[in-house]
C-alpha positions, 0 to 999 in steps of 0.5 A, a space after each residue: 409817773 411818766 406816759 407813755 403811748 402805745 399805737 395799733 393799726 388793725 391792718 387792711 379791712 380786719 377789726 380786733 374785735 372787743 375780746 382781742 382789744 380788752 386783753 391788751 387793755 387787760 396786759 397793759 393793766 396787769 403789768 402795772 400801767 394805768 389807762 389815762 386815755 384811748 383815742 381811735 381814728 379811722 379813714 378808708 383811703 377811698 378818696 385817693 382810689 376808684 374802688 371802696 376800701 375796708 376802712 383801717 382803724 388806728 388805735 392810740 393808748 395813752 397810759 402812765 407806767 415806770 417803763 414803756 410796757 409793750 
């Protein structure tokens, strides 16, 4: 079955809480994908500013499906 990636960013200082990441996790699953791996990075961008920053978190979903799903 191929893998295929599927990538989020939680935008400027807003974090899905876990309700909101399950369900994607749960419609990913429903269409047929099997979870392989989800990976999270997460950086401020204080080191290029004078003021702190929210921090931004990236979401990377690693799944194997017929097709892409999302």
């Amino acid at each position: 079955m191929p893998t295929f990636v599927y990538g989020f960013d939680d935008g400027s200082g807003y974090t899905p809480d876990n309700k909101e990441f399950n369900s994607k996790l749960e419609s990913l699953q429903k269409k047929g994908a099997k979870i392989l791996d989800i990976k999270v990075s997460v950086c401020s961008g204080a080191e290029r500013r004078e003021k702190y920053l929210y921090p931004t978190r990236t979401y990377l979903i690693i799944y194997e499906a017929e097709k892409p799903l999302l």
